[in-house]
LUMLUM-261660 format. One record per residue: x, y, z of N, C-alpha, C, CB in turn. Coordinates in steps of 0.1 Angstrom, whole numbers, plus 2048, in hexadecimal, padded with zeros to 3 digits. Atoms other than C-alpha are relative to their C-alpha. Glycine has a CB too. Layout:
BEGIN
XYZXYZXYZXYZ ...
// end
This chain:
BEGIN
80980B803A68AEE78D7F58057F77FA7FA80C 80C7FC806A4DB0677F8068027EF7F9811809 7F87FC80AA66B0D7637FF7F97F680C802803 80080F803A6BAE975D7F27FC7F47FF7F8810 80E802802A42AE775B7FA8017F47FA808806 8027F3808A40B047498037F87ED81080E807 7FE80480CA58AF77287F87EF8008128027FD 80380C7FBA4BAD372F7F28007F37FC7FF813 80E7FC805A25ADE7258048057F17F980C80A 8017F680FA2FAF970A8077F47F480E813801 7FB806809A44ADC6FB7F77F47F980B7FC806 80980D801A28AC06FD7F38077F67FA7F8813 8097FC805A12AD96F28038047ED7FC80B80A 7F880080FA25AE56D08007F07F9812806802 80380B80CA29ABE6C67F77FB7FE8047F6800 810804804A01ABA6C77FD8087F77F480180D 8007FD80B9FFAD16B28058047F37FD802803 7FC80780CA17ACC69B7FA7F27FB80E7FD801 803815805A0BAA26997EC8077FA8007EC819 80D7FF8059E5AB568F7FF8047F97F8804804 80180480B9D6AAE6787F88127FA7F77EE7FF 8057F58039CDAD46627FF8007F180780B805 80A80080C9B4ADC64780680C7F67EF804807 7FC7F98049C4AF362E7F980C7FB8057FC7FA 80A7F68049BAB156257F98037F5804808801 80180280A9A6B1A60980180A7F67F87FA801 7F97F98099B2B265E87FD80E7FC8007F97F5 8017F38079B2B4B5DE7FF8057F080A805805 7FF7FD80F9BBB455B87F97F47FA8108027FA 8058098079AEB3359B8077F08038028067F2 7FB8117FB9B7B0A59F8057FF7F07F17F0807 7F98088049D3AFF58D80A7FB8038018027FA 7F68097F69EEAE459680A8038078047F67FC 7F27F37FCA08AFE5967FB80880E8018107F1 8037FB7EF9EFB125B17FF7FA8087F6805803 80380D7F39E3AF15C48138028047FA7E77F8 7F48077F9A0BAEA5C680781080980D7F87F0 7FD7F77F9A11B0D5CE7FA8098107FF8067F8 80A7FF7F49F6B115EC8067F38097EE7FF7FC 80180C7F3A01AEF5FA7F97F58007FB80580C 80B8098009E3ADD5EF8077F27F67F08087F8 7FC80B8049F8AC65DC8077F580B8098067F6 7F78067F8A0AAB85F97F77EF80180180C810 80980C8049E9AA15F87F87FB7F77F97FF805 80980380A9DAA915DC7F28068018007F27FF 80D7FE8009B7A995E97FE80A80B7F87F3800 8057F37F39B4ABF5FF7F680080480080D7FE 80A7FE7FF99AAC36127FC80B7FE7FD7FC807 8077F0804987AE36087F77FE80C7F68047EE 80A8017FC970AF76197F78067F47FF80580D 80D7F9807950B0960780B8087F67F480A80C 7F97EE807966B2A60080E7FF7F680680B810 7F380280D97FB185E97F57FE7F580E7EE802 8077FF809965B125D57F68087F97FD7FA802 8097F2802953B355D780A8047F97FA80C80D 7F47FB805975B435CF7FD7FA7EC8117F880C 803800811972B315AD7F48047F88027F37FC 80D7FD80394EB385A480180E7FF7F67FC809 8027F27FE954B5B5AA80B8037FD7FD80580B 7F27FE80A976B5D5997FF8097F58057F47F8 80080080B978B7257F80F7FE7FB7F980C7FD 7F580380998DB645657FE7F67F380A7FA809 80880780A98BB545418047F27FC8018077F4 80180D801993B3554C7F47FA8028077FC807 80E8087FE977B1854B8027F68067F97FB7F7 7FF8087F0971B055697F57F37FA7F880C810 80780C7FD962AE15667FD7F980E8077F77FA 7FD8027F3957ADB5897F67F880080080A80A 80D80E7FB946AB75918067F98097FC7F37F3 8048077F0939AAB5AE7FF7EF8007F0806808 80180F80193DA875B58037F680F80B7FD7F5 80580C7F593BA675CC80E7F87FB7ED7F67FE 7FE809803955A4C5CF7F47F280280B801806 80680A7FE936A375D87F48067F67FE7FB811 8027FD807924A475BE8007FA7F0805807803 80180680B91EA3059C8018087F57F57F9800 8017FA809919A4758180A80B7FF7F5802800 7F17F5802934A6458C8097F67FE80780C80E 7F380480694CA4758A8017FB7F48057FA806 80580481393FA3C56980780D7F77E98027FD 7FB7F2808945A6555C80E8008037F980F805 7F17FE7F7968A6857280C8017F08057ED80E 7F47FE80E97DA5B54D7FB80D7F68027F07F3 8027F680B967A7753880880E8017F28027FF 7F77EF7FC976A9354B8117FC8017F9808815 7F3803805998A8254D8068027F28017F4802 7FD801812996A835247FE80F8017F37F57F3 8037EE80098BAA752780C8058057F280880A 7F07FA7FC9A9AB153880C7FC7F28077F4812 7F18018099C1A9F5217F980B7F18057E87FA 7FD7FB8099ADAAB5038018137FF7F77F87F9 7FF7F18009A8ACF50D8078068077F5806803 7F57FD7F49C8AD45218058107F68127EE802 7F87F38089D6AF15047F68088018057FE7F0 8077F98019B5B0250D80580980C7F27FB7FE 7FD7FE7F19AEB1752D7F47FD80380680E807 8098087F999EAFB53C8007F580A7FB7FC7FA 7FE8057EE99CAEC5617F67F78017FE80D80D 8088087F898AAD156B8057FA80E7FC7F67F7 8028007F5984ACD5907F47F780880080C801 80B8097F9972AAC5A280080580F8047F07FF 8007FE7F1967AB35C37F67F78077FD80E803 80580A7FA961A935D77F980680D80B7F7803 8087FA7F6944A955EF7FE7F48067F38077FC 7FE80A7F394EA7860480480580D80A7F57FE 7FF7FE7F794EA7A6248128048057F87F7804 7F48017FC96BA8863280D7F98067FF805805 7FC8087F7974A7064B8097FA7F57F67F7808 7FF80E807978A5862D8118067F07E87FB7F7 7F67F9809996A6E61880C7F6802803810803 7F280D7FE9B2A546247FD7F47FD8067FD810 8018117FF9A3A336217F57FC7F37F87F9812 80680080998DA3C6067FF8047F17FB804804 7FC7F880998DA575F08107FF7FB7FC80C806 7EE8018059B8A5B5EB7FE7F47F880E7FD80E 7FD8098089B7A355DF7F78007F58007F5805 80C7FF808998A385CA80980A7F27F080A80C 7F57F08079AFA5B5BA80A7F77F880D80D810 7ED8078039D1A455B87F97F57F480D7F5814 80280C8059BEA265A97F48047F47FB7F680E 8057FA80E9A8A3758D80B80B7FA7F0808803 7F57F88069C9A4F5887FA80A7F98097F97F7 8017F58019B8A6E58780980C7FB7FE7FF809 7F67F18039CBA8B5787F880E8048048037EE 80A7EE8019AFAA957B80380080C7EE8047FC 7FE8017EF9B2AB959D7F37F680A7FE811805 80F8077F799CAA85B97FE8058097FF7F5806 8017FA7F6992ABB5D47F47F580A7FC8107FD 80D8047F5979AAB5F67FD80B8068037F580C 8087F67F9963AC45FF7FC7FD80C7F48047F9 80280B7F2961AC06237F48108068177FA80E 80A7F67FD93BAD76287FA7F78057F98087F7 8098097FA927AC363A7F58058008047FB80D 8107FA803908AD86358028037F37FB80F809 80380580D8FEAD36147F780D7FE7F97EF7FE 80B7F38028E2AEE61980580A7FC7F880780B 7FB7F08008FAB0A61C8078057F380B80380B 7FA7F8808908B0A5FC7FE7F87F080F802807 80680580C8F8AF25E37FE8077F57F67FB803 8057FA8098E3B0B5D480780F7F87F4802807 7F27F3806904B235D08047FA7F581080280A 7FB80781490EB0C5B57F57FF7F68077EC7FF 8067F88088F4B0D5A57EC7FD8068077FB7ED 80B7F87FC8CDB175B07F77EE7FF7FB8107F4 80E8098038BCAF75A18037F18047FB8017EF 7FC80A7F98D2ADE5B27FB7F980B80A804802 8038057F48C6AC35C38067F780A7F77FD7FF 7F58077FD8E0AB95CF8087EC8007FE80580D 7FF8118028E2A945BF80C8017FA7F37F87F5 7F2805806903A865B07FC7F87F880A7FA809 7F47F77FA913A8C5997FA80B7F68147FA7FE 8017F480790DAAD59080E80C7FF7F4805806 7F57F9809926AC257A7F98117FB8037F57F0 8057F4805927AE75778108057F97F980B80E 7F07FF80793EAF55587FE8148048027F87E8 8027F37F8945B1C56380B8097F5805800814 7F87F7807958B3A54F7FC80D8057FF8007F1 8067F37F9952B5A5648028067F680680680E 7FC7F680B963B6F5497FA8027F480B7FE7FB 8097FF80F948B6652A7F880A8067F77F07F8 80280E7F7934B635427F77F57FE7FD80480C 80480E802927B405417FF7F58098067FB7FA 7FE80F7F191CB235567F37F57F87F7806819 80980A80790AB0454E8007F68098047FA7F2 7FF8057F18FFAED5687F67F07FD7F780E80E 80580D8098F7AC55608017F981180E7F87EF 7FE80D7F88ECAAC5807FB7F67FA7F97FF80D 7FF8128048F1A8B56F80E8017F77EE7F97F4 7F680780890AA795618048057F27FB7F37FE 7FA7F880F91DA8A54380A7F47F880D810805 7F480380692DA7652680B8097F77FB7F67F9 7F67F980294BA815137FC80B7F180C7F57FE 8087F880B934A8F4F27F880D8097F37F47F7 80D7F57F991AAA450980E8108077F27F4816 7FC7F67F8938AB451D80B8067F58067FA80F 7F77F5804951ABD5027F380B7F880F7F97F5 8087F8806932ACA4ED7FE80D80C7F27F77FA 8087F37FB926AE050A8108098047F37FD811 7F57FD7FE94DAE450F8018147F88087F37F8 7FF7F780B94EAF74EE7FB80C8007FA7FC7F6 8087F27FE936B134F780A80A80A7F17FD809 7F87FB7FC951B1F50E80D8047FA8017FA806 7F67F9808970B1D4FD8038037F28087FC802 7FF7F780B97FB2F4DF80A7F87FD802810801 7F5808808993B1B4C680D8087F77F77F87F5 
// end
């Protein structure tokens, strides 16, 4: 009977956690769709990160250039910018150049929210939800003078090295111009 018990539990216990729900680890290499698909993070349109996927890139060295903006689906003005960085992708795709949105909606809200918001503006750049819920701890890592308003855009090249760091709204003139200072034609 104890035997019985025994596999009973170990079995009930294995399909709870298979059916739960797990946060993926976060990335070791530079972000591209080839790495998202190779880590796994593709499996969902929108991974949740924590902090240290995003140190990892900041602290990258490599001579790629990172477009990293922070944004709101409830947010007016990041979704105003959202097509400039879409166009930046298509037009600077032959560069080596990444752009990377990282939705700062609430976690909860990534199924009923965010994903359709993704599918229904047809997003191509990656998207990540930063799921930090302390804002203190790592704000001023991106960059020092952040006050943490939306949407703010930091463009990054560890390898020049280079950073440039914009909270407000970017159109498509301001960002390929500051673009330019980065890459090499």
């Amino acid at each position: 009977m104890r035997k019985l018990l025994f596999v009973y539990l170990v079995a009930a216990f294995s399909t709870a956690l298979a059916q739960a729900p797990v946060e993926k680890e976060p990335l070791t290499e530079p972000l591209a769709a080839d790495t998202l698909a190779t880590a796994g993070l593709l499996s969902t349109p929108v991974p949740k990160v924590k902090w240290a996927a995003l140190d990892t890139l900041l602290n990258n060295s490599t001579d790629t250039t990172y477009i990293i903006n922070f944004w709101a689906t409830w947010c007016r003005p990041c979704v105003a910018e959202l097509p400039h960085f879409e166009q930046i992708r298509e037009d600077y795709g032959r560069h080596k150049v990444r752009v990377l949105l990282v939705s700062m909606d609430f976690a909860k809200d990534i199924e009923d929210r965010v994903i359709p918001f993704v599918n229904k503006m047809k997003l191509k750049n990656t998207v990540w939800l930063l799921n930090e819920p302390d804002a203190n701890s790592w704000i001023e890592r991106v960059d020092a003078s952040w006050s943490g308003a939306l949407p703010a855009t930091l463009i990054i090249n560890s390898a020049r090295p280079r950073r440039m760091f914009f909270e407000k709204a970017l159109d498509y003139e301001t960002l390929a111009r500051e673009l330019s200072y980065f890459i090499e034609y």
